[in-house]
C-alpha positions in Angstrom: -1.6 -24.9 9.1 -3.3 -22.9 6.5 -4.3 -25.1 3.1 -2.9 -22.2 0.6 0.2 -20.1 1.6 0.9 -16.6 0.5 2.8 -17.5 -2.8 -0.4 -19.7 -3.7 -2.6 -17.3 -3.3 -0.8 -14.3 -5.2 -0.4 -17.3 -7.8 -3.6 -17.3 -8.5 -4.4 -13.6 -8.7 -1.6 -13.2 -10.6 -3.1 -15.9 -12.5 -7.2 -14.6 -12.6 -7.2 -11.0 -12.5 -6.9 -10.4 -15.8 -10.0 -12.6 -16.9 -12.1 -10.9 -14.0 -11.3 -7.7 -15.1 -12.1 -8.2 -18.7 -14.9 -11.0 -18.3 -16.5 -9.8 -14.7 -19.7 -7.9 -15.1 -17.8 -5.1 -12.8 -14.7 -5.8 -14.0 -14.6 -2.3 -16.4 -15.1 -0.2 -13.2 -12.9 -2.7 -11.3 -15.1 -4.2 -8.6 -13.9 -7.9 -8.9 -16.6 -8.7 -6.2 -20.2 -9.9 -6.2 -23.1 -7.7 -7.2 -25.8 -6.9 -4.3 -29.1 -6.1 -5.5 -29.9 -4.6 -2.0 -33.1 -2.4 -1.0 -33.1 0.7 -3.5 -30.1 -0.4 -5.9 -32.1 0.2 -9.3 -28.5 -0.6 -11.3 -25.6 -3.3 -12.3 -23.6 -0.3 -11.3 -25.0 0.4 -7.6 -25.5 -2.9 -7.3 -21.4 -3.4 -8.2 -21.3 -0.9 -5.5 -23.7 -1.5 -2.8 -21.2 -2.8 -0.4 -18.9 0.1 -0.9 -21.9 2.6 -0.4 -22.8 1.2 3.2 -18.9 1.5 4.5 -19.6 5.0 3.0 -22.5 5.1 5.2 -20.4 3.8 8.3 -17.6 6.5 7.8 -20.7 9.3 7.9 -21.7 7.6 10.9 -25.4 6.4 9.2 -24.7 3.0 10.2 -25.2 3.0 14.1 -23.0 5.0 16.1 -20.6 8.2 16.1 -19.3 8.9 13.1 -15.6 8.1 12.3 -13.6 10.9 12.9 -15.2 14.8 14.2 -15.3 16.1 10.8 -18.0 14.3 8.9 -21.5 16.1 8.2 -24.3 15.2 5.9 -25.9 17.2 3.7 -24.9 20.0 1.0 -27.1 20.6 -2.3 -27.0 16.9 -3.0 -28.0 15.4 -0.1 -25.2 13.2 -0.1 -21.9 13.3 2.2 -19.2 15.9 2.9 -16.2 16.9 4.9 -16.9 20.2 7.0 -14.6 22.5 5.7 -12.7 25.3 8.3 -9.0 24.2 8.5 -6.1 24.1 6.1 -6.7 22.6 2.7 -10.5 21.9 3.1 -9.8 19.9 6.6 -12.5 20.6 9.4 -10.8 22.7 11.6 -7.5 21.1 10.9 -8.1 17.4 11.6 -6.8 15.4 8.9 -9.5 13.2 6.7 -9.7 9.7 7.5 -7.8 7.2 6.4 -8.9 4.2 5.1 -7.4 0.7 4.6 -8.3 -1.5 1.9 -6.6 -5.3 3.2 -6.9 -7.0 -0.3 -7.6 -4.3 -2.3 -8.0 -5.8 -5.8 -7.2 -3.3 -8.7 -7.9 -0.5 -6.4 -12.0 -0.5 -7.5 -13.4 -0.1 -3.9 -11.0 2.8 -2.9 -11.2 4.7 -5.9 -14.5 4.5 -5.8 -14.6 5.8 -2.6 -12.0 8.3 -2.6 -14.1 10.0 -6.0 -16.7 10.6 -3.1 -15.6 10.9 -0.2 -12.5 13.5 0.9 -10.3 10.0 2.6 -7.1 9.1 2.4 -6.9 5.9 1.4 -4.1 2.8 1.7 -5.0 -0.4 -0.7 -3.0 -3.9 0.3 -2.9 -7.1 -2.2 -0.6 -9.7 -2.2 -0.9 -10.0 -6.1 2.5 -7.6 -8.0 -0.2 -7.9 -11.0 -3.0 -6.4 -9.1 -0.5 -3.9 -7.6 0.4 -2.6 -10.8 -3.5 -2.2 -12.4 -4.2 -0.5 -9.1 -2.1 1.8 -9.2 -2.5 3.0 -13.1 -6.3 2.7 -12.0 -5.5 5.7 -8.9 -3.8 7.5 -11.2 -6.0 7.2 -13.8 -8.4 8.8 -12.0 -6.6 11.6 -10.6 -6.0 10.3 -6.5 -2.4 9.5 -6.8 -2.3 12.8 -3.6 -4.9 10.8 -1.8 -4.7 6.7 -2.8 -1.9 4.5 -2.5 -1.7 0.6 -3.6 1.0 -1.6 -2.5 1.8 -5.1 -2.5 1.8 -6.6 0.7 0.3 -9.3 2.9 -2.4 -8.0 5.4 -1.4 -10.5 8.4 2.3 -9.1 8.1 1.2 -5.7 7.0 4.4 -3.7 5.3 5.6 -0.8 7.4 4.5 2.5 6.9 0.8 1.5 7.0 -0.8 4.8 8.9 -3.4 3.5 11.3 -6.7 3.4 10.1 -10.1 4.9 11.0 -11.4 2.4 9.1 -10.0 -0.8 7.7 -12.4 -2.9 5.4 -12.0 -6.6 3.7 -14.4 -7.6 0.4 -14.0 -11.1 -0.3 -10.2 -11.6 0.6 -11.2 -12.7 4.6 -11.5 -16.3 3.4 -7.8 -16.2 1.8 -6.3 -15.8 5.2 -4.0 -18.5 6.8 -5.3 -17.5 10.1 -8.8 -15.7 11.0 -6.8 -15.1 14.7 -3.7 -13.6 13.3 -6.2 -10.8 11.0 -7.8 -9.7 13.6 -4.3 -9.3 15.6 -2.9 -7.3 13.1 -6.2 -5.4 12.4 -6.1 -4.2 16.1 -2.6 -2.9 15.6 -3.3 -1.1 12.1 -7.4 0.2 13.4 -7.4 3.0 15.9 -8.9 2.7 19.3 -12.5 3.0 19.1 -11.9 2.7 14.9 -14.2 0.6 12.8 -13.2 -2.7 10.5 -15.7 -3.9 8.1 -15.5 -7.9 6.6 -17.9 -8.9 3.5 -17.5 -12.3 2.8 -18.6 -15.5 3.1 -19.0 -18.0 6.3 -20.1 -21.5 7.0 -24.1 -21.9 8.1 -24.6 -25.1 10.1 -26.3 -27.9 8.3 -26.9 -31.6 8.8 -27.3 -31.8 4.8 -24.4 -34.9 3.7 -23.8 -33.2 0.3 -22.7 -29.9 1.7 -19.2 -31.4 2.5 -18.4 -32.4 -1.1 -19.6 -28.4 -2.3 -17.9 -26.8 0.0 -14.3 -28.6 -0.8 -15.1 -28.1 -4.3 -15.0 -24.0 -3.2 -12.4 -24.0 -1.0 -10.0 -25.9 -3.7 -11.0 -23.9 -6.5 -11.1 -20.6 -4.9 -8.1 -21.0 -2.7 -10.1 -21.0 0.4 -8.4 -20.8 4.2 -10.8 -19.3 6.5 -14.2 -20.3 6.2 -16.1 -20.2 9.7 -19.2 -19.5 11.2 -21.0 -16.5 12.5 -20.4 -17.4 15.8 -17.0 -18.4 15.4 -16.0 -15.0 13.9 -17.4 -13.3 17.2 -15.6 -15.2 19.4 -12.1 -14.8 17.3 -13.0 -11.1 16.8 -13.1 -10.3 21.0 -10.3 -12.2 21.7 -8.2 -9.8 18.5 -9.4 -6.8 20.9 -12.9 -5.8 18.4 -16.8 -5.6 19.4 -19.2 -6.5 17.2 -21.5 -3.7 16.3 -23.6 -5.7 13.9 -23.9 -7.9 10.7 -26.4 -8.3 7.5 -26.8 -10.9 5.6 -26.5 -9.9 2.2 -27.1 -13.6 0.8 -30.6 -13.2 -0.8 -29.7 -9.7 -2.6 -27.5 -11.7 -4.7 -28.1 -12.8 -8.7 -27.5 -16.7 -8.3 -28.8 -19.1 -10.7 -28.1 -16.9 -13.7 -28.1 -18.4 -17.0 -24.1 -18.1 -17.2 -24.3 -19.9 -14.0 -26.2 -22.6 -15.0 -24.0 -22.9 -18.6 -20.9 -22.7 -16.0 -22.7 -25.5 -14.0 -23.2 -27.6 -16.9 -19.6 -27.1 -17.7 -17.9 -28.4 -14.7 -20.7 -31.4 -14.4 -19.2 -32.6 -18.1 -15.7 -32.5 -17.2 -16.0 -33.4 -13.9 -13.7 -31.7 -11.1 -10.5 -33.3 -11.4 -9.5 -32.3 -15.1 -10.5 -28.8 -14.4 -8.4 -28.7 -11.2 -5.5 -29.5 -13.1 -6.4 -26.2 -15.2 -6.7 -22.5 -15.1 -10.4 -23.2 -14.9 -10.2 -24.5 -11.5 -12.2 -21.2 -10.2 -14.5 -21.9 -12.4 -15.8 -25.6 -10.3 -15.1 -23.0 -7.3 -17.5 -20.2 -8.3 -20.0 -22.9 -9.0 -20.1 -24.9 -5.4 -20.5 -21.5 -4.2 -23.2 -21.0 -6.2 -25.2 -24.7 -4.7 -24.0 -23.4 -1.2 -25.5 -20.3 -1.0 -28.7 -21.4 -2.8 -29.0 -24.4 -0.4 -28.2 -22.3 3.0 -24.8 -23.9 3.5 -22.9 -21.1 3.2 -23.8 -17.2 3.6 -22.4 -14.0 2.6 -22.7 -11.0 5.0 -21.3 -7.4 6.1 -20.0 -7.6 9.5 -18.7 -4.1 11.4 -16.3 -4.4 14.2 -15.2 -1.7 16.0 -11.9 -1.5 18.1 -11.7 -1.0 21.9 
């Protein structure tokens, strides 16, 4: 039975959003997820984006593999990506753009972002009505109302209307799940055959280590933590949900841990202690910072996994 049901988690987006928008580093551009300071990010800004640039990468078929879709092509003046034009409205030869599924799509950061460079249509999911609503001002905002939609839903009892996906990704809202088995169920009904699902998050390393335990409760209570599993685990639950694995990075030691908000966060929750702040809105807070000691410890890493559907 999962710890945190679906009204505790939209709770606490409903709750949070608004601080990580106006607090978070990427919160202005509305990337609510962790910064990668991967091999050539130069920026805050690609490194806000790094993630979203490699499913980029996957939907022009740079990442291993056919591209998704027969219409992708790379190149043009800027080196960069396009849709070969031919068919009606820009389309090559008449086949329809991708579409691409967001499942826990924040404030609609990752698929605007996305859809600004890349000719996709584009479905965003959240649980949160709060996030729902930013979302969508965001895709209008910038002028993809034709191509982006954001609704509220829950992505292991996904609303219908959902068109299936070329591509289906999930940044850092895999671990809110009741049941890792039941996401890759539905995933396999919402991805097309032969369709690609990409999962950046964090899972479990194995370690003898006896303070690990007490950390990684600390996360899972403050960050409203369900599925939390290994490597291994995730393969096995991702063939038996009808997906192959085509490959996974670890992304762990591109990340900016240890900074000195961190450690002024760390000395926060160390003075109250953790059961006064769980009582609070600052429960994220002792959360965020076990996370911190698990991933600088090895108890816990964060990578970008690609499935792709049989």
């Amino acid at each position: 039975m999962a710890r945190f049901d679906a009204s505790d988690i939209r709770r606490y987006y409903d709750r949070q959003t608004a601080g990580f928008v106006a607090l978070g580093q990427g919160g202005a551009e509305g990337a609510i997820h962790r910064a990668v300071w991967g091999p050539g990010v130069t920026t805050r800004e690609q490194a806000f984006r790094y993630v979203e640039d490699r499913i980029a990468e996957v939907l022009a078929g740079r990442a291993g593999g056919p591209a998704v879709g027969p219409g992708w092509a790379s190149g043009g003046p800027s080196g960069g990506l396009r849709w070969a034009s031919g068919g009606k409205d820009g389309d090559a030869e008449g086949v329809e753009p991708p579409h691409v599924v967001d499942l826990g799509c924040g404030v609609g950061g990752s698929l605007c972002y996305l859809a600004g460079r890349l000719p996709i249509r584009a479905t965003g999911i959240t649980l949160s009505p709060v996030q729902a609503r930013l979302a969508a001002d965001r895709v209008r905002a910038a002028g993809l109302a034709d191509r982006v939609t954001c609704i509220e839903g829950d992505y292991t009892r996904l609303p219908g209307g959902v068109a299936p996906a070329d591509l289906a990704f999930a940044i850092e809202s895999f671990v809110h799940g009741p049941s890792p088995a039941r996401f890759f169920t539905e995933c396999a009904r919402l991805v097309k055959p032969r369709g690609l699902l990409a999962v950046c998050d964090d899972f479990r390393r194995p370690t003898d280590d006896p303070r690990a335990a007490r950390a990684v409760e600390q996360f899972v209570r403050g960050w409203h933590v369900n599925t939390l599993v290994t490597a291994g685990e995730l393969l096995d639950l991702s063939r038996a949900g009808g997906f192959e694995h085509e490959s996974t990075t670890e992304l762990t030691p591109w990340l900016e841990l240890d900074r000195p908000r961190d450690r002024a966060i760390a000395a926060f929750v160390a003075l109250l202690g953790w059961l006064p702040l769980e009582r609070t809105r600052s429960a994220h807070l002792v959360g965020g910072s076990a996370l911190q000691t698990c991933l600088k410890r090895g108890w816990i890493g964060y990578d970008f996994v690609l499935f792709r559907r049989r």
